[in-house]
C-alpha positions as CSV (number, residue, x, y, z in Angstrom):
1,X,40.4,169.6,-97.9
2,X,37.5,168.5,-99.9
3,X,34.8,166.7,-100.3
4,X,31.6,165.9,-103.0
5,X,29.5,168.4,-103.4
6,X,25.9,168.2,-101.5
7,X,26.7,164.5,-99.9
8,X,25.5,163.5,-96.7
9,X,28.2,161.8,-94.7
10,X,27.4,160.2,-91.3
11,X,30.2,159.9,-88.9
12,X,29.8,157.3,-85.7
13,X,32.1,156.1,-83.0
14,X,32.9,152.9,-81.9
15,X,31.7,152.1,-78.3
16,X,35.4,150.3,-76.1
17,X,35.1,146.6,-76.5
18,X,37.7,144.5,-74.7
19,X,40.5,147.5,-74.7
20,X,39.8,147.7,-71.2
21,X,37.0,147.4,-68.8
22,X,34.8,149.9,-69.3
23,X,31.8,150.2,-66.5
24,X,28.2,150.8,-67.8
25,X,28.3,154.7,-66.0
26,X,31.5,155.5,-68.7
27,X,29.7,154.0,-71.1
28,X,26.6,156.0,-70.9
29,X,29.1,158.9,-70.4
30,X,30.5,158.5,-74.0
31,X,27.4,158.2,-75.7
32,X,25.9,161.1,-74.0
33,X,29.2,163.1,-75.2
34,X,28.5,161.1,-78.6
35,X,25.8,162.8,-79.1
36,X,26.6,166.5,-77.3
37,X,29.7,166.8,-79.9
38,X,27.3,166.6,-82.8
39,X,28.3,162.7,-84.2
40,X,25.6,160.8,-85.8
41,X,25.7,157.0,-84.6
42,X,27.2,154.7,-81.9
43,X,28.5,151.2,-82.6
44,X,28.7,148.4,-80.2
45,X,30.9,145.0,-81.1
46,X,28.7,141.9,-80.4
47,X,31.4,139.9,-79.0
48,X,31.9,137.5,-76.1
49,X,35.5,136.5,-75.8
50,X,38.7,137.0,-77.0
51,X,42.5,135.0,-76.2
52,X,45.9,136.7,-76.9
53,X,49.0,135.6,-77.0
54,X,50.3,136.3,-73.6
55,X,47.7,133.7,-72.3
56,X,45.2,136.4,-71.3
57,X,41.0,136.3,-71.8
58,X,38.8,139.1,-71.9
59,X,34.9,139.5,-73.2
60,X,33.0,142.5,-73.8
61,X,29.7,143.3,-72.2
62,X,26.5,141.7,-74.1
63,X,25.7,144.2,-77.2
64,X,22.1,143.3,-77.3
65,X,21.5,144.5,-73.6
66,X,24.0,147.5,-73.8
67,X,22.4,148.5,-77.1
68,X,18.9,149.1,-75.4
69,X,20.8,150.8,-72.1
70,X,21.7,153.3,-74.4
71,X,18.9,153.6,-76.7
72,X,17.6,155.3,-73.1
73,X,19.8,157.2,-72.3
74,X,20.2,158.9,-75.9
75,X,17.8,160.9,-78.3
76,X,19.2,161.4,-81.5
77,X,22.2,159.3,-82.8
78,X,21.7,155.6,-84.5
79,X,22.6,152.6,-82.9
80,X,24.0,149.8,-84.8
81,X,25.9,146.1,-83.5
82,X,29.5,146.1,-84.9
83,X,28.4,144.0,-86.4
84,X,25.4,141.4,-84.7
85,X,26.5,137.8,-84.7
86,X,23.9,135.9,-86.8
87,X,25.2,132.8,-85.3
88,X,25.0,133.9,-81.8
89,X,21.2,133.7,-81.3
90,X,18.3,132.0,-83.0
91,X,17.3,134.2,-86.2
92,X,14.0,134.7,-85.2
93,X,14.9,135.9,-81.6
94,X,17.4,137.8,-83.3
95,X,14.7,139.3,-85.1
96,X,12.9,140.0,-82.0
97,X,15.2,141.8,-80.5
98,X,16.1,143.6,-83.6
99,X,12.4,144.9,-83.2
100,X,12.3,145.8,-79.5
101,X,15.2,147.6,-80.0
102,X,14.1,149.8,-82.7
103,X,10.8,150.5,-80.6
104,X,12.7,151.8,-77.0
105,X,15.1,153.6,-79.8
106,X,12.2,155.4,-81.4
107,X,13.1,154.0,-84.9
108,X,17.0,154.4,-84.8
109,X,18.4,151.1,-85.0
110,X,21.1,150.2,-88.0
111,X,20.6,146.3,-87.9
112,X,23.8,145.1,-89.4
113,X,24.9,141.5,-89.5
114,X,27.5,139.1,-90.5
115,X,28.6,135.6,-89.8
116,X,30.7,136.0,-87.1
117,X,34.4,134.7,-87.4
118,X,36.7,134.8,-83.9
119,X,36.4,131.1,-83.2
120,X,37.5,130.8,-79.4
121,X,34.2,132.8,-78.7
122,X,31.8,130.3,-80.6
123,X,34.5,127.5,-78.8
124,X,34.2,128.8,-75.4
125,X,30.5,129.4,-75.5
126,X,29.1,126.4,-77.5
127,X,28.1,127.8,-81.1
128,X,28.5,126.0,-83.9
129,X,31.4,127.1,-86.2
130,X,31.3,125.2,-88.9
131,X,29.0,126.5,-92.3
132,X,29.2,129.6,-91.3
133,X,28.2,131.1,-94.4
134,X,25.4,128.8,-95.3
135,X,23.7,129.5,-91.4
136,X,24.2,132.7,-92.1
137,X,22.6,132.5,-95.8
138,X,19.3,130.8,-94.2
139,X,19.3,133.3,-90.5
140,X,19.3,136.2,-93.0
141,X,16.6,134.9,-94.4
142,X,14.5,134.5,-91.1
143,X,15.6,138.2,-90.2
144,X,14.8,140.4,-93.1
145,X,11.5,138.0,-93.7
146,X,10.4,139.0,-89.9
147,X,11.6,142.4,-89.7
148,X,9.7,143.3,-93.4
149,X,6.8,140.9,-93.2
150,X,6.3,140.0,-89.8
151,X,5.5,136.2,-90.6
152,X,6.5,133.2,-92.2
153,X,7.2,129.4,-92.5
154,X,10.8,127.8,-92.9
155,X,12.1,124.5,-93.4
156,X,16.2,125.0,-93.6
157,X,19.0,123.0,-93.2
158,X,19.9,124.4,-89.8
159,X,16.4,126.2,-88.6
160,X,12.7,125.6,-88.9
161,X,9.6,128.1,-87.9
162,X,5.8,127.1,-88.1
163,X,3.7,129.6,-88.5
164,X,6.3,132.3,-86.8
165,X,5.0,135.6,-86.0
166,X,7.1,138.8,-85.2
167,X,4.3,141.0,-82.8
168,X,4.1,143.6,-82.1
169,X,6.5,145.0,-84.8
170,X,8.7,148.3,-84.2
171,X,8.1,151.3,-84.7
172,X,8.7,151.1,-88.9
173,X,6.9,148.9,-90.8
174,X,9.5,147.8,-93.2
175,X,12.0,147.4,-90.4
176,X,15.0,148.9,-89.4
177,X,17.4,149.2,-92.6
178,X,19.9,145.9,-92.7
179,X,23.6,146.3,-93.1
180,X,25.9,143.2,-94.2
181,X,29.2,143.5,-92.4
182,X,31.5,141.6,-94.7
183,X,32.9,142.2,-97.9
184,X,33.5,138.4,-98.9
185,X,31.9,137.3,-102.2
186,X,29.6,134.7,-101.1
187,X,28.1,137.1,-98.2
188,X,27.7,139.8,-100.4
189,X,25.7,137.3,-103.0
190,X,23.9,137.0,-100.4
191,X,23.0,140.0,-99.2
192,X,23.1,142.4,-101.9
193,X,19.7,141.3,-103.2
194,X,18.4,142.6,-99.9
195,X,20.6,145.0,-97.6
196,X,20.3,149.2,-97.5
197,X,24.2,149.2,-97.0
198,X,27.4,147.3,-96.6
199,X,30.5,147.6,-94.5
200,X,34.8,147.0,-94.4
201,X,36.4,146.9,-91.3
202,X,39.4,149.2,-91.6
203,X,42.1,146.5,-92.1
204,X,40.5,145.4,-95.3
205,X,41.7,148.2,-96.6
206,X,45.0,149.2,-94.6
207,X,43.2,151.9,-92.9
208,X,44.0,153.8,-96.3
209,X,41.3,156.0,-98.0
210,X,43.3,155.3,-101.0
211,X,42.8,152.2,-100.5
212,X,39.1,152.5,-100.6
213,X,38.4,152.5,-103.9
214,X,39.4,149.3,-104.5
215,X,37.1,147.3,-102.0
216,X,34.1,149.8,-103.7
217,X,34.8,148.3,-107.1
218,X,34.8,144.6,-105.9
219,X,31.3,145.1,-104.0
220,X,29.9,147.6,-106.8
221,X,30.7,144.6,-109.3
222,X,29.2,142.3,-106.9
223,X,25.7,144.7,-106.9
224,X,25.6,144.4,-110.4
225,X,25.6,140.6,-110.6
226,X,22.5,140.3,-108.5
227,X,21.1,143.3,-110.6
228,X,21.5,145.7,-107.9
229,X,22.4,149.3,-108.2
230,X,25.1,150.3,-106.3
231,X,24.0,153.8,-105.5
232,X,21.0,152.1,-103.8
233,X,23.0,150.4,-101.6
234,X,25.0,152.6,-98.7
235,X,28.8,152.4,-98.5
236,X,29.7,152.3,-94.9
237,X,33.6,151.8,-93.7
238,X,35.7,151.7,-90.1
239,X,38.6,154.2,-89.9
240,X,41.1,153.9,-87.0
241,X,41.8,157.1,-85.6
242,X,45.0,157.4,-83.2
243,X,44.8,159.9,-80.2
244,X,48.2,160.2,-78.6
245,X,51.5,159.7,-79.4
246,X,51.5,155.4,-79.2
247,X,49.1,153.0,-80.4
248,X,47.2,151.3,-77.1
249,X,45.0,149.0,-79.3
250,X,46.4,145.5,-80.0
251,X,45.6,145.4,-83.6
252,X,46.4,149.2,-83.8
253,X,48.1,148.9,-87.5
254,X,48.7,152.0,-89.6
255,X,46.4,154.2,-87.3
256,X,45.9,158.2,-88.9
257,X,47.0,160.1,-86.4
258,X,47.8,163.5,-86.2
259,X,45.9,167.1,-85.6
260,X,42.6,167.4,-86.3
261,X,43.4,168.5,-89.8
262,X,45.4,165.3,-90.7
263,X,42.2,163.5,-89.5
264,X,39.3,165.2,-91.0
265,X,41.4,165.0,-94.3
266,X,41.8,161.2,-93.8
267,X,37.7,161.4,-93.1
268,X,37.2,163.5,-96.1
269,X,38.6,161.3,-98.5
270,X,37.2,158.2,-97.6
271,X,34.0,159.9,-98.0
272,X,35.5,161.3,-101.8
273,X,36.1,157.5,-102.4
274,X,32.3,156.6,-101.7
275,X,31.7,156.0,-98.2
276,X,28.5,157.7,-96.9
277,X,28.5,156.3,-92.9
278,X,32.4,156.2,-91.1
279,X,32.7,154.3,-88.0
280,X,36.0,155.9,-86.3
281,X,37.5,153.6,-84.6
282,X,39.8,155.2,-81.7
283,X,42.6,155.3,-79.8
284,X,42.4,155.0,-77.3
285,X,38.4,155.3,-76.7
286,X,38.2,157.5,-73.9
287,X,35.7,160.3,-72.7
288,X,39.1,162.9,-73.7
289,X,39.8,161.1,-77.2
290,X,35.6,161.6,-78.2
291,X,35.8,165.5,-76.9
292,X,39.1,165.5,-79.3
293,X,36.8,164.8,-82.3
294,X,35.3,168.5,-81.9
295,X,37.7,170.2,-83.9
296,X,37.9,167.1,-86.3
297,X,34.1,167.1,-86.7
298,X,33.7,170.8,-87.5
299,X,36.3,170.6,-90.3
300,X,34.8,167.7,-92.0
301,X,31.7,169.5,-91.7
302,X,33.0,172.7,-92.9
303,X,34.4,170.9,-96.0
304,X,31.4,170.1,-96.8
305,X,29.3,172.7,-96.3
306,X,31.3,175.2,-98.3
307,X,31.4,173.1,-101.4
């Protein structure tokens, strides 16, 4: 195994979502174990409903709320949405709640955001679906705007603020750093002008480190049309890690699975192909599959120490 020499690599751990219900004590369980195995971040989908086939409906708990439960019962790792819903709250109450957050969490907050995109959820609860992109374009506005500044005017298509004023602030004074979760053109145009990193989900790329590098070149293109460089901008990817010997997940498609060799060398070269934060993805997401990433995490580590 290898990996580049002297890189930092961050490795987090998707929180369950609608696999199954998961009670709030199991939840603080995991992150507590998150953090006792040595990982660096946990990730919470902000989600409210999903429909399958078989006629069946099930929602995830609110992220926002869960995401400050576990800011207090956690000391080190980051917390991040996976990713936050611009269109499920107003921008600037997002932005106050990005804030509080970052304050109970002592500063560790990874605000990323996107557009949103499972329709029966915006349906079911009353959001708006339609120009996604271009709500998205003016609530990104609001958010950075608050977060960095802490005031401002706005007279949008879809929002206005008078005189709006984010007080107190958290805990850093240019706000937590902003992460766009989509790898579409027009979001990235969007973003890349502002973010500290970006993020794939790991079917944009087949779950395939070799498949990494592709996605890379598309975004690294897009930095340089908004005269970005990409090395200031953090690559950040999901991989979907498979614990047993069958996939539980429904959308469990070419999982790595494996020992704990097969999977830190997976980790290792997506990291080889640029990403500097992983978000494994597991099945299934139990208090045993988190413990199993032990072994995986002190070879990944290893790798890169000895380089």
């Amino acid at each position: 195994m290898s990996a580049p020499r002297g890189d930092r690599l961050k490795l987090g751990v998707q929180l369950p979502e609608v696999e199954r219900v998961v009670r709030w004590t199991e939840l603080a369980a995991m992150a507590e174990r998150i953090e006792a195995v040595g990982l660096d971040s946990i990730w919470v989908g902000d989600h409210l409903l999903y429909r399958f086939p078989d006629g069946s409906a099930r929602g995830p708990w609110e992220c926002w709320t869960t995401l400050a439960a576990l800011a207090a019962v956690t000391r080190r790792v980051e917390l991040a949405p996976f990713v936050a819903s611009a269109a499920f709250h107003h921008p600037a109450m997002l932005a106050k709640k990005a804030a509080t957050l970052d304050e109970i969490s002592g500063g560790r907050l990874i605000l990323a955001l996107g557009a949103g995109w499972n329709r029966t959820e915006f349906d079911a609860l009353g959001f708006p679906f339609d120009h996604r992109v271009s709500r998205f374009e003016e609530a990104f506005t609001i958010i950075r705007t608050l977060l960095r500044e802490g005031r401002m005017d706005f007279d949008g298509r879809f929002y206005t603020l008078r005189d709006c004023v984010l007080e107190p602030r958290g805990p850093r004074p240019e706000g937590p750093p902003l992460v766009v979760g989509s790898i579409g053109p027009r979001m990235l145009g969007i973003a890349l002008p502002h973010v500290n990193g970006w993020n794939v989900w790991f079917d944009e790329f087949d779950n395939d480190p070799e498949r990494f590098p592709e996605v890379v070149g598309r975004v690294e293109a897009a930095c340089r049309e908004v005269g970005r460089d990409p090395a200031e901008i953090e690559a950040t990817a999901a991989l979907l890690l498979q614990f047993g010997e069958r996939p539980l997940r429904r959308n469990s498609r070419n999982a790595i699975t494996g020992d704990p060799d097969r999977m830190a060398e997976a980790i290792l070269r997506l990291h080889e192909a640029g990403a500097r934060h992983i978000q494994l993805v597991l099945d299934p997401i139990t208090l045993a599959s988190i413990e199993g990433l032990a072994p995986v995490l002190d070879r990944v580590r290893g790798a890169i120490t000895t380089r």
